[in-house]
C-alpha positions in Angstrom: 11.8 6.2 1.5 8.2 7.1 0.7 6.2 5.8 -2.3 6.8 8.8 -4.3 11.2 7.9 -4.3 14.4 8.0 -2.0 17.0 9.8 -0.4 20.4 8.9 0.0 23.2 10.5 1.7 26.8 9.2 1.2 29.9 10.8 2.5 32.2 11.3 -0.5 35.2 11.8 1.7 34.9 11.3 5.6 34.1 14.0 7.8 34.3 16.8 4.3 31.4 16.1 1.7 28.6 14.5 1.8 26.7 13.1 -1.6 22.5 13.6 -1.3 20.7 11.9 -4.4 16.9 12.2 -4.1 15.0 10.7 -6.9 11.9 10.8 -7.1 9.5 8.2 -9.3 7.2 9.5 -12.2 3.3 9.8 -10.6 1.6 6.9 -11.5 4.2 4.6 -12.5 3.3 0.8 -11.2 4.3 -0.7 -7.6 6.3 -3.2 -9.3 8.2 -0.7 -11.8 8.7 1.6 -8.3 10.3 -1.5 -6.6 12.1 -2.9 -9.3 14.1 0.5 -9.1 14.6 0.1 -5.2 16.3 -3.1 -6.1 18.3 -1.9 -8.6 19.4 1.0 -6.2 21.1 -1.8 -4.4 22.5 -4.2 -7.3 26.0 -4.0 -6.4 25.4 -5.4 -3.1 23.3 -7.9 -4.4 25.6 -9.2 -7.3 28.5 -9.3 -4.2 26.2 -11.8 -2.0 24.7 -13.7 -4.7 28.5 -14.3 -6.2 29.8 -15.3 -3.0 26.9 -17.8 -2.6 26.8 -19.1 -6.3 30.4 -19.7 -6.2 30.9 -21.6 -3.2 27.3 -23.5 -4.2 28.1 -24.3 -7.8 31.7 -23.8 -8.4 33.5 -20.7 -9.7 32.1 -20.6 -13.9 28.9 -21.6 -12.8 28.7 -18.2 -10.4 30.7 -15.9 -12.7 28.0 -17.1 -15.0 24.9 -16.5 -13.0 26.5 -13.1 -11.7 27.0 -12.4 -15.3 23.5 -12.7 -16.2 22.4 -10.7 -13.0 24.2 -7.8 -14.0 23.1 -7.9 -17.6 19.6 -8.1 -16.3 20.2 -5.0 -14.3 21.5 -3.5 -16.6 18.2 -3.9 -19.5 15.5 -3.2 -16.4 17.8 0.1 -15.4 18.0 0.8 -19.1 13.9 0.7 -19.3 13.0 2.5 -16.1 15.3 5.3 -15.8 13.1 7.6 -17.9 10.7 7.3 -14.9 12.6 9.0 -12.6 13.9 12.3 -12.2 16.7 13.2 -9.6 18.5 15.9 -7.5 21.8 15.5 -6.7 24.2 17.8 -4.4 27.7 17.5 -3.4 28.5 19.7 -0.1 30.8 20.3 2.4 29.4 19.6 6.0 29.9 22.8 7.3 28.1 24.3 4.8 24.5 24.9 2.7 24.0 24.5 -1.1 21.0 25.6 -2.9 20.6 22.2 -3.8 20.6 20.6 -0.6 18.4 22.8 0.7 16.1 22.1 -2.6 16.6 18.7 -1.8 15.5 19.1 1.5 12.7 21.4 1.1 11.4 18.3 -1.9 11.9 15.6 0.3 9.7 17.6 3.0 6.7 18.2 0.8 6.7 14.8 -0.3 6.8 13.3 2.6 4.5 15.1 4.2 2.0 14.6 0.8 2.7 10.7 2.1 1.3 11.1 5.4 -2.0 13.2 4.5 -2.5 10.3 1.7 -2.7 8.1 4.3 -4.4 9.6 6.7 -7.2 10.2 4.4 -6.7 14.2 3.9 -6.0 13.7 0.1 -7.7 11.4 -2.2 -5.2 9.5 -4.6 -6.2 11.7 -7.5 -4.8 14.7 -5.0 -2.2 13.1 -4.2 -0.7 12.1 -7.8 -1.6 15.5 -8.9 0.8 16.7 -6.2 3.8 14.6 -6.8 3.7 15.1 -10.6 4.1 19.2 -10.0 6.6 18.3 -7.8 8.2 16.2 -10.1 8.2 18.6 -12.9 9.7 20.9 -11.0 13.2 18.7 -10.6 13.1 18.8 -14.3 14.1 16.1 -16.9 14.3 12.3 -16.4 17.3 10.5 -15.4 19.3 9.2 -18.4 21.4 6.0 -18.6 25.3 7.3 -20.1 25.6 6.7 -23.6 27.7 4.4 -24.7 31.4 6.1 -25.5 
């Protein structure tokens, strides 16, 4: 996980296909929008613990309440920062290559390795940022949230 997104790999079925996501954060968008979206990455797990823990702390409506308003407020920050990032997704079997995961791959790379020259001084921030945001043109356009059906 770099400052410029994430990658995740999932398998979708054991040992048969695998899930890659990268997504990859719009140049210039603030830390705290960047790790506001980490965190939502990770809401499910969240809402599981902080259930558990409001509902043996305050009672069972008390933590169906407080999980309640979690996943509402999820939902509005997702809702406002989705437009801000722009993904790749591929769905392959293990033994062999797509063309996305090998996009994927080949974008996760280059970014990572625009990281490391950031921070070793070989690009200026203004080079950097210039970098990402022809990278992220080239996925395309931004994530959506579903409509409502």
């Amino acid at each position: 996980m770099g400052s410029w997104g994430f990658w995740d790999v999932a398998p979708a079925r054991p040992t048969t296909v695998r899930h890659e996501r990268l997504t990859v954060f719009e140049p210039g968008l603030p830390a705290s929008q960047r790790y506001a979206l980490r965190l939502l990455r990770n809401a499910g797990i969240a809402s599981g613990v902080l259930g558990i823990f409001s509902v043996v702390a305050l009672g069972v409506p008390a933590g169906l309440a407080i999980i309640a308003c979690f996943i509402v407020a999820c939902a509005l920050v997702a809702r406002r920062l989705r437009g801000h990032t722009r993904s790749l997704v591929a769905s392959v079997r293990l033994d062999e290559v797509s063309e996305e995961s090998v996009l994927i791959d080949e974008i996760r790379e280059h970014l990572t390795r625009l990281d490391g020259d950031r921070r070793s001084g070989l690009l200026t921030p203004v080079e950097w940022e210039a970098a990402c945001w022809s990278v992220y043109e080239r996925i395309g356009e931004p994530d959506r949230v579903a409509p409502r059906s």
